[in-house]
C-alpha positions in Angstrom: 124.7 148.9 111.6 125.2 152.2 110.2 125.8 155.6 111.2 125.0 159.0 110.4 127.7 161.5 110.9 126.7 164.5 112.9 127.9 168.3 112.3 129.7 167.9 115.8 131.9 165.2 114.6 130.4 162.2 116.5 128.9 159.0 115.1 125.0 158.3 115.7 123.9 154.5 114.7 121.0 155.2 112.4 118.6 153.1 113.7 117.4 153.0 117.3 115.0 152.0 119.9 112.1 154.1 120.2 110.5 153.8 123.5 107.9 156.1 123.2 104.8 154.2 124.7 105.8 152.0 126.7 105.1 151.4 130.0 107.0 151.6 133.0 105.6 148.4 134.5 108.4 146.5 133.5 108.1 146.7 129.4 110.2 149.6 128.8 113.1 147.7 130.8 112.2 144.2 129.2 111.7 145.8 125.0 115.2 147.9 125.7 116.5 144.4 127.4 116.0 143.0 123.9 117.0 145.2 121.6 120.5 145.6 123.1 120.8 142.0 123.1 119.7 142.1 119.5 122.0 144.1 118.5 120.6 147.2 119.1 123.4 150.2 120.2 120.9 153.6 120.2 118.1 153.7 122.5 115.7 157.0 122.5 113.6 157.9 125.4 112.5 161.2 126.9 110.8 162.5 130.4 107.6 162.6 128.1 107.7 158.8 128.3 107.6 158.4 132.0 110.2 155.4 131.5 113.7 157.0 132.1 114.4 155.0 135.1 113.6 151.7 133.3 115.8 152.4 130.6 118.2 153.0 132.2 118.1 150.0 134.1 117.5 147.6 131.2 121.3 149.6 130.0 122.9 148.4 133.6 121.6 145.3 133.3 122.3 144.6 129.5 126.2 144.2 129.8 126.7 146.4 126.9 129.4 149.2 127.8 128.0 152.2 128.0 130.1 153.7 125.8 128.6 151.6 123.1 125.6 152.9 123.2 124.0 156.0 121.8 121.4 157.1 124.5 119.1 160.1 124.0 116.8 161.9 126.0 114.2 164.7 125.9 113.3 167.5 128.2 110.1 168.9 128.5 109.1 172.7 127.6 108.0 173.1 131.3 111.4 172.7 131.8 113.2 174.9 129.8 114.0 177.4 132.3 116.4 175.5 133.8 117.2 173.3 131.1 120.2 172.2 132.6 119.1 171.1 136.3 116.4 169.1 134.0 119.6 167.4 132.4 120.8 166.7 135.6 117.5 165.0 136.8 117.4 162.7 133.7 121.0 161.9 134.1 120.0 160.4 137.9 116.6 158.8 136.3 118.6 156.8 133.6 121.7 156.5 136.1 123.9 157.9 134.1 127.4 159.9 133.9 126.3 162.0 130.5 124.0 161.7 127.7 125.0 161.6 124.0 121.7 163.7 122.8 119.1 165.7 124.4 116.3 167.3 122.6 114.3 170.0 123.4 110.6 168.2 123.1 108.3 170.5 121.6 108.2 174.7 119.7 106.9 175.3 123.2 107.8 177.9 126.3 110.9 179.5 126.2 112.8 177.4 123.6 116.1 180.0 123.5 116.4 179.5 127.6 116.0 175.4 127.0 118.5 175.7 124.4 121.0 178.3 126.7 120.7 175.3 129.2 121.4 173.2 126.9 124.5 174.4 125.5 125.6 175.2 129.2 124.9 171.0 130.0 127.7 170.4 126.4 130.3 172.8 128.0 130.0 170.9 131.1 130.5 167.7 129.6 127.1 166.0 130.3 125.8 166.0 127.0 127.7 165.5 123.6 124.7 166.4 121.5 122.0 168.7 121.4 118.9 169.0 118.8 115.4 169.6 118.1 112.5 167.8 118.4 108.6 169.1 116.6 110.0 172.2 115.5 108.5 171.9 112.0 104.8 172.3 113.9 105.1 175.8 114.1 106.1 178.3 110.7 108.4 180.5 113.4 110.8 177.9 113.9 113.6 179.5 111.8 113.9 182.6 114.7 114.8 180.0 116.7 118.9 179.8 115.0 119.3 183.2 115.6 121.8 183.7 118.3 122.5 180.3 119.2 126.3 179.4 120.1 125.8 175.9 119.1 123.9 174.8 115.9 121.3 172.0 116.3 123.4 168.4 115.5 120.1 166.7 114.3 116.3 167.4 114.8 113.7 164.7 115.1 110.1 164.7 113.3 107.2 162.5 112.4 108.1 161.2 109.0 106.9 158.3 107.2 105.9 156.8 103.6 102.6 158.8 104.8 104.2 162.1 105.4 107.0 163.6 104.2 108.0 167.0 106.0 110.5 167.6 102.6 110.8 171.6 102.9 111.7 171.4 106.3 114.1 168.9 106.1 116.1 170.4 103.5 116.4 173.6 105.3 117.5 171.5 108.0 120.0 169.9 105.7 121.0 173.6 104.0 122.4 174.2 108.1 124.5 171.0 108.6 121.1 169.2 110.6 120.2 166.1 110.4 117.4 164.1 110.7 115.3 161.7 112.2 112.1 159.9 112.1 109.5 159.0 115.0 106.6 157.0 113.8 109.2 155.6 111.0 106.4 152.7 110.6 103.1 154.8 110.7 103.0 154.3 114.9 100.1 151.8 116.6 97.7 155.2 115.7 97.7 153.6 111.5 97.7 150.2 112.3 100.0 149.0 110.6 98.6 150.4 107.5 101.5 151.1 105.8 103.2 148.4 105.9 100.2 146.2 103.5 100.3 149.2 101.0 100.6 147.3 97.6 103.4 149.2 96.8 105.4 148.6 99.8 104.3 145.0 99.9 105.8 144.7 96.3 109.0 146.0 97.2 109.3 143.7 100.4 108.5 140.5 97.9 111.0 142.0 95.7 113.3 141.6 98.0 111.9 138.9 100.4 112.0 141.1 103.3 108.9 142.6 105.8 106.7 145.6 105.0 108.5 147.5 108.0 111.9 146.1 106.9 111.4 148.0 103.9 109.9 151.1 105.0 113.0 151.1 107.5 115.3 150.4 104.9 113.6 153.7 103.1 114.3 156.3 105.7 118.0 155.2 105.5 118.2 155.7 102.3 116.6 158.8 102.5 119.2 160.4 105.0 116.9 159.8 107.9 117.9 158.3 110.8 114.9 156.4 112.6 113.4 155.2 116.0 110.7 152.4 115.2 109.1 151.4 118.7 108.0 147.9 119.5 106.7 145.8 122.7 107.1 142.9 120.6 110.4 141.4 121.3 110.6 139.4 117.5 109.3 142.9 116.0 111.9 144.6 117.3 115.0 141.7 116.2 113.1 142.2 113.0 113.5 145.6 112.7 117.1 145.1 112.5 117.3 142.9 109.2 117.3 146.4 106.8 121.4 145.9 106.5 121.4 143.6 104.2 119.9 144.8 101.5 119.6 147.7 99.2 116.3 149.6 97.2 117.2 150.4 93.5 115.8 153.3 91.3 112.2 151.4 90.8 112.2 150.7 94.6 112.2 154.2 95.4 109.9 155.8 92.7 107.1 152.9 93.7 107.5 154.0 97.3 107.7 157.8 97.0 104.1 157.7 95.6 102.2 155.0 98.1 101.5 157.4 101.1 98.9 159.7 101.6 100.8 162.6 102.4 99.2 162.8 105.5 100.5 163.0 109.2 99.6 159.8 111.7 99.4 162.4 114.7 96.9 165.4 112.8 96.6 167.6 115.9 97.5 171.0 115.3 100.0 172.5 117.8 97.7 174.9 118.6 95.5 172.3 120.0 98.5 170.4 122.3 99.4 173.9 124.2 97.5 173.5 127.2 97.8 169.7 127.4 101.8 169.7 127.4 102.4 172.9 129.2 99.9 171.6 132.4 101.5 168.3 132.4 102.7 167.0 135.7 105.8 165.0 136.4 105.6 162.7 139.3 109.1 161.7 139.1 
């Protein structure tokens, strides 16, 4: 495994679970199940998902310590008013004692009284990190830092060999942020697409590794961290094998010109206002 070091000190493995998708009928517990057997140590869900509790179940049930693993959760705009209660609620749905990350979800509601919650939830010692999730959907992002006590440690974004957010992630980078990919592989919405792009296909036989091995293997080397999802137990042990190799000059120049420079999930923020703001937890 490695790590990317955040501005707070504390180690984050760079490639994680994503769990985004999948259902809380018993997959969510069984696909996180795997992946820590795997080998997997950073699992990434959110109250978005609806699958908290089986996470956190899959993590009692795994064996692994807790403290070696890297769990991070998300909080909802709707509640960003009282963004530490919210903390607390996802601490008893994963059945937890703290979190190493929470995001904010979305540039929605009242992001500086999410993030005030936030901070609040670090002092009091249940969360060790806190970031930024979709921020680069809307151009006011930047008034966000002002007046913030504690900076960002990493923010999250769709990224990809299809789309590149570049600007924003080095104005991220200019503040100590990190970064890190969802969709790393194009999500189910490009099926699989992007991993038979002749260039990426090239590199993989190049290297006799997978499409998605690659494109994994890319986002590392890029600086971003990433959260590839999977239902598929032998995807996601698959996943894994991007350690054990290493893309050259060539490799990288092939690869930063086979996307499309498109995003996967082309809905303008604009147009997600009403759905995520009126959304209903049942928890």
């Amino acid at each position: 495994m490695e790590y990317i070091t955040l501005n707070n000190g504390l180690k984050m493995p760079s490639l994680g679970l994503g769990t985004f998708g999948l259902p809380a009928d018993g997959t969510a517990k069984r696909c996180v199940l795997a992946a820590l057997r795997a080998g997997y140590r950073h699992i990434d869900t959110a109250h978005g998902y609806l699958n908290e509790r089986e996470v956190g179940e899959a993590i009692r049930e795994s064996g692994v310590k807790r403290e070696d693993i890297w769990l991070t959760t998300k909080i909802w705009p709707t509640e960003y008013p009282d963004a530490e209660a919210a903390v607390d609620r996802a601490l008893e749905r994963l059945g937890v004692e703290y979190l190493d990350l929470v995001y904010l979800h979305h540039f929605l509601g009242d992001v500086k009284a999410g993030w005030k919650g936030l901070e609040s939830a670090v002092r009091h010692g249940k969360v060790r990190s806190i970031g930024i999730s979709n921020f680069e959907r809307s151009d006011e992002y930047r008034a966000f830092f002002d007046g913030i006590e504690i900076a960002p440690a990493i923010a999250q974004m769709e990224r990809h060999i299809d789309f590149t957010p570049s600007a924003y992630a080095e104005d991220l980078r200019s503040r100590g942020i990190a970064c890190e990919a969802w969709f790393p592989l194009g999500g189910t919405v490009s099926r699989k697409a992007q991993l038979s792009l002749p260039a990426v296909q090239s590199v993989a036989r190049k290297h006799g590794k997978t499409g998605a091995q690659v494109l994994l293997r890319w986002q590392l080397q890029t600086g971003f961290a990433a959260v590839p999802g999977s239902a598929n137990e032998a995807h996601i042990a698959e996943n894994l094998g991007i350690f054990d190799f290493t893309l050259d000059a060539d490799d990288l120049a092939a690869l930063a010109g086979a996307g499309s420079g498109k995003r996967v999930f082309d809905v303008p923020l604009s147009a997600q206002v009403d759905m995520i703001m009126g959304f209903k937890f049942n928890d």
